[in-house]
N, C-alpha and C positions, 0 to 999 in steps of 0.2 A: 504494500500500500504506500503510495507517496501522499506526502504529508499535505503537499499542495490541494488533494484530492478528496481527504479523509474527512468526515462531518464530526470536526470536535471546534474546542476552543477553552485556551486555559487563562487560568486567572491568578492574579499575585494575592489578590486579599481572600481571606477565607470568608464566608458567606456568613454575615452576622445573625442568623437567626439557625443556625446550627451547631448546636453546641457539642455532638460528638464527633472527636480528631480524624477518625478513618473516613468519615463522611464527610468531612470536611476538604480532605486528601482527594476524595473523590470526587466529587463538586469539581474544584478547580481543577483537576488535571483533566476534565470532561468525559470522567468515563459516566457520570449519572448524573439527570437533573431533578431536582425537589420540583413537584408539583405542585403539593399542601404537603402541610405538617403528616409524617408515616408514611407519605406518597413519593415514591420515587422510579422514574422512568430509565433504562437502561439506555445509554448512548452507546457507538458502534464499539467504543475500547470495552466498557463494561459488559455487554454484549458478549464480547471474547472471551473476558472472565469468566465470567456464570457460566457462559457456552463449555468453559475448559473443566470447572468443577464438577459441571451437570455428566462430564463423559467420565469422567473419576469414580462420583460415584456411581452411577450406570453399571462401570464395569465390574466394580463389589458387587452390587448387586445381582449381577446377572452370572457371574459366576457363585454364589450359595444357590440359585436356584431361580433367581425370580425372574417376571416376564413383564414388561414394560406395557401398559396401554394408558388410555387417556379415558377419564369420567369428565363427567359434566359440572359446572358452577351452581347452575340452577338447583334449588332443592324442594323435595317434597317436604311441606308438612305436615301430614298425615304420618310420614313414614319416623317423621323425626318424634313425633307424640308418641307412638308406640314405645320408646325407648328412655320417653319419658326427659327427652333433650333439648325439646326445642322451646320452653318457657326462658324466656330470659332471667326470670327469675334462680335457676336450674345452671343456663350457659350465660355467662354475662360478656358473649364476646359476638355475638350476632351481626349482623347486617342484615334486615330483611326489605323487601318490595313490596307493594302492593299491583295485584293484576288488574290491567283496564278491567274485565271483563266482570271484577270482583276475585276474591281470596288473596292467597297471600305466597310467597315463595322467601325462600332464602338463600343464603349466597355464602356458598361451602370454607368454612372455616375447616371440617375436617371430615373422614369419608367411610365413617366406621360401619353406620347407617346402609346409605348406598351400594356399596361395596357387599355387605352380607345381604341385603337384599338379592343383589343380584346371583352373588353365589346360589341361590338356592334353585335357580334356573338349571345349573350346570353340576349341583353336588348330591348326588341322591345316593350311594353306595361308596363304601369303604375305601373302592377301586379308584373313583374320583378325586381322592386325597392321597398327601398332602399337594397345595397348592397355594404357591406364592406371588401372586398380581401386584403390582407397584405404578406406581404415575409418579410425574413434575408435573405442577399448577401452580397456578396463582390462587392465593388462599388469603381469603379474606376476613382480619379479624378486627373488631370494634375496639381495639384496645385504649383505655381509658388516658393512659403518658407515652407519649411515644417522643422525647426526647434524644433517646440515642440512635438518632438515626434508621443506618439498617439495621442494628442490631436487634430492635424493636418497631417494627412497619405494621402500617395495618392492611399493605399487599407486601405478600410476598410469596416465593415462589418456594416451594416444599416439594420433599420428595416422600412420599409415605408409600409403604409397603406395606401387607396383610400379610399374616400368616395362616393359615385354613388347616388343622391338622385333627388325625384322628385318636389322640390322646394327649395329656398331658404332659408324659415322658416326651411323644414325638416332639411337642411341642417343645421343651425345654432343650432339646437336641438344637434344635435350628434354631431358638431364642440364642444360642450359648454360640453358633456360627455368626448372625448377625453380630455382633457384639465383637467379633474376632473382626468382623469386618469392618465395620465401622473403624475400629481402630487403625485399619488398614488405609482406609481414607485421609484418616487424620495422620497417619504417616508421610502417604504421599503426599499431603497440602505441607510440609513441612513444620506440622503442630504437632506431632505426637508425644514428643517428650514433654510437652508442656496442657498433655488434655488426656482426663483422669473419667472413667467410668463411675457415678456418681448416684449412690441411692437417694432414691428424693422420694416428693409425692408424687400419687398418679394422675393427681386434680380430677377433673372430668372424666377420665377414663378407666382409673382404678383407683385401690387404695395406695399401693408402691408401683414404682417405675425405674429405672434407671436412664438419668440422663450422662451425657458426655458433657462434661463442662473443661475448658479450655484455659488456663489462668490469666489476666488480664484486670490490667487497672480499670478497664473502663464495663466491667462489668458489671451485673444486676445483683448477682447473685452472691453469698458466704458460703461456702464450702470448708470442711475440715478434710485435710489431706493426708495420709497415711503415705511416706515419699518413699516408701521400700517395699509395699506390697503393691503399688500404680493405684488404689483405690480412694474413694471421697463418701463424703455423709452431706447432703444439702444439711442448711442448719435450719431450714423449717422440717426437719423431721430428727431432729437431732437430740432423740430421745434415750431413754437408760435401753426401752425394749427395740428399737433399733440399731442402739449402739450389740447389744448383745447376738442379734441376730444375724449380724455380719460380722463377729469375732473381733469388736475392735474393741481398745481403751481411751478413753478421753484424752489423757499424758499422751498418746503416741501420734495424736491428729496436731497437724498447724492451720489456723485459720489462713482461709486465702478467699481473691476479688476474682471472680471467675465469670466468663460469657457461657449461657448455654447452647451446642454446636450440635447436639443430637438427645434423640430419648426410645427409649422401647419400652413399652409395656406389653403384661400378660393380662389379657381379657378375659382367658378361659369362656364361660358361656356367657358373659354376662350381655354380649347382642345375639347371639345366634341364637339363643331361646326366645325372645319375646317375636324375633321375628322369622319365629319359625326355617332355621337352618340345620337341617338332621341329615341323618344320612344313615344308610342300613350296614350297617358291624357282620362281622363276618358269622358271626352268630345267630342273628337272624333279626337280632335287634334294635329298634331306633336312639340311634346317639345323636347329641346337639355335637355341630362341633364344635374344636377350641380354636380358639382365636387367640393372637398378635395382632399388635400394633407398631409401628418403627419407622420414626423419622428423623429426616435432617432438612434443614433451609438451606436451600444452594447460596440465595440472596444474602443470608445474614453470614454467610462466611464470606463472601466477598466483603464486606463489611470488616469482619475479624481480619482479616489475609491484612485488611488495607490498615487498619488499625495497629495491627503486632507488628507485619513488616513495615515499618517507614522509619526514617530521620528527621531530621532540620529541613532537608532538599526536597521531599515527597516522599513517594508511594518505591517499598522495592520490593516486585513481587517474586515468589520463587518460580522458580525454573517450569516448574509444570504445571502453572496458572496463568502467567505473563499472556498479554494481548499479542505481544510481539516478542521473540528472543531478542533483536537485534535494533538497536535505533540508529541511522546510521547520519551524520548529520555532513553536509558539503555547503564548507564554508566558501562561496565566490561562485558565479558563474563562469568562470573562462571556460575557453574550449576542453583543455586538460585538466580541470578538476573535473567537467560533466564526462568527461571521458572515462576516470577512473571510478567514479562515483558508481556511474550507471553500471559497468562492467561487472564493479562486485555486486551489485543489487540484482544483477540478472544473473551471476552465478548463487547469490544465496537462494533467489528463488527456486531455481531448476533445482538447487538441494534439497527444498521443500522447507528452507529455515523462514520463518516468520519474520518479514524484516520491514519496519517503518521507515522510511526513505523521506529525510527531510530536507526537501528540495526547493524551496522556498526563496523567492529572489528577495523578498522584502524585510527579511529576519536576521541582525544581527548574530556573532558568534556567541555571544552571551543569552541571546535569547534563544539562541538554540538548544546549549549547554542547560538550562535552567530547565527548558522544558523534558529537555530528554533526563533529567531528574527527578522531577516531580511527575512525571508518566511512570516512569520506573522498570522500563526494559533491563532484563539482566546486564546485558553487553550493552556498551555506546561505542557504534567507528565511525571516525573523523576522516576526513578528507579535505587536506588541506595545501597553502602552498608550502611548506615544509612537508609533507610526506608526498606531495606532488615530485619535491624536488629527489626525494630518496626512495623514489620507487616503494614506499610503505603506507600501512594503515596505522592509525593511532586505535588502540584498543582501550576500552575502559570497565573494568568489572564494578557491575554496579554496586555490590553488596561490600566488594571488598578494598576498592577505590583502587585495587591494582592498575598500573599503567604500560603500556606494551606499545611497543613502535615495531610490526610485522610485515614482512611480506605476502602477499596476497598467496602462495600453496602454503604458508604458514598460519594465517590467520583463516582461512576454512575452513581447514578442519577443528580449528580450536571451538567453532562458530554452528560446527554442524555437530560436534559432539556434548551432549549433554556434560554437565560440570558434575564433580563432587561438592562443590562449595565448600 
């Protein structure tokens, strides 16, 4: 993509009516724009982000087992009364409509409902299980402060999975692989040392759940963290009979400020009965079955990414979320900087490297420098008259401020091959 081309635009001041930092980061460097307050629309960089997290976890998920499709926003409420969920009095996080025609509809905060409704089309015997469905949506919640940005939207885009199983044990089998996975995720996003499996409440959905909380200043949440076994206790449940039931001691937790980045819960029957979800046992028998629940917000980690990774200068995102590997910035128009400029921008492409090409007649070298910072491309290459004059690229690692003056069969492959950092 040349920069010339690209549908952004960044900003030096941060946006006065936003007060958390990653969201701030992201504002100006133009990968999102604030609509209203909790309302945030994804620009073409941000876009690449979500786009790059969403195939992340995708591929956890689709290797424990699941199968990707898409439900609807719109919700019954008839179907939500049976479950005894849709008084707002009950779920305090709603959006609902009203129909020209008269009644009423609502607008899917979460898909527990739907979801086993429909399983009962396609689960009638033993044989039909287990079965793991999952979707990304935009998921709409009325939440009352939404101050910290993404990390707290009242759209954003989720990724929930079900689990449909024909026991308990099965169930706790593939609860205990999710769990392995996710963690997996939050490796690859480069959090995992710093994001702790976290018993909490289940709020609306049960009485216990385990979330993934992340540790961070700028979070919602208190967490007590046990730093030798990787485990957490939320501190709204941080009780003598929870402390007991996960083998922990008070003395061995440290409090900490933590984002929540994920959560699973165990449903067992508590929707496949009222809405009639059974299935015939090999026995001859009608069983309800047991359900899962397990999610992550693609959105609010872009949020976290942009939040944990950054400096003074911007946003530096890791390696396998970046919009772009490479920002490549050509300071002057002569014939012989577009000469050398172009050449490598058409050999990164053909390599398949991601590379912003900031081609810009009207942009100082400062203004170039600043933005390829506060964007946060791993690598920045310079093209300039001094590496014009010595046959070289200037290389710049963005994490580690390393400086490199390369030859162009030396700097590709350093460009095409992923880093260790």
């Amino acid at each position: 993509m040349r920069r010339s081309e690209l549908f952004t635009k960044t900003w030096r001041e941060a946006p006065a009516d936003e007060e958390n930092k990653g969201t701030q980061l992201l504002i100006r460097a133009g990968y999102i724009h604030k609509e209203m307050a909790g309302v945030y629309s994804m620009l073409p960089l941000g876009k690449r982000v979500l786009d790059r997290i969403i195939q992340i976890v995708r591929e956890e998920m689709n290797r424990v087992g699941g199968q990707e499709m898409a439900m609807t926003t719109l919700q019954d409420r008839a179907l939500w009364q049976q479950t005894e969920r849709w008084d707002s009095a009950t779920v305090d996080v709603w959006f609902k409509t009203a129909l020209q025609a008269g009644g009423e509809l609502g607008l899917a905060w979460s898909h527990e409902e739907p979801m086993t409704r429909m399983m009962t089309q396609f689960v009638s015997s033993y044989k039909d299980l287990p079965a793991y469905p999952y979707q990304f949506q935009n998921k709409l919640r009325n939440e009352l402060r939404v101050k910290s940005g993404l990390l707290r939207a009242r759209e954003f885009v989720m990724k929930d999975l079900y689990s449909f199983s024909r026991s308990r044990e099965e169930h706790e089998e593939f609860y205990n692989r999710i769990a392995e996975a996710y963690m997996k995720v939050y490796e690859r996003l480069d959090i995992g040392d710093i994001t702790y499996k976290t018993f909490a409440s289940g709020g609306a959905f049960s009485k216990y759940s385990d979330e993934f909380q992340t540790l961070s200043s700028a979070g919602e949440d208190t967490i007590y963290v046990h730093m030798d076994k990787k485990v957490a206790i939320n501190k709204e449940v941080m009780t003598d009979e929870a402390l007991a039931e996960l083998g922990l001691a008070r003395e061995e937790l440290k409090e900490q400020t933590a984002v929540e980045v994920g959560n699973i819960f165990t449903l067992g029957t508590r929707f496949s009965e009222p809405l009639g979800l059974y299935f015939t046992a090999q026995d001859g028998t009608a069983q309800p079955v047991f359900m899962g629940s397990y999610g992550i917000g693609p959105s609010r980690l872009v949020g976290l990414l942009a939040e944990h990774f950054a400096d003074d200068k911007g946003l530096v995102w890791p390696e396998a979320v970046a919009p772009f590997r490479v920002y490549l910035a050509r300071l002057g128009d002569s014939a012989d900087k577009v000469e050398m400029a172009d050449r490598l921008y058409g050999q990164l492409t053909d390599a398949q490297v991601a590379v912003l090409y900031d081609d810009r007649r009207d942009a100082s070298a400062g203004e170039m420098f600043a933005d390829a910072d506060l964007i946060g491309s791993p690598y920045r290459v310079v093209v300039s008259e001094k590496t014009v004059a010595e046959n070289k690229y200037e290389l710049k690692n963005r994490r580690s401020d390393k400086l490199q003056f390369l030859p162009a069969d030396q700097l590709i492959p350093t460009l095409v091959t992923p880093a260790t950092n």
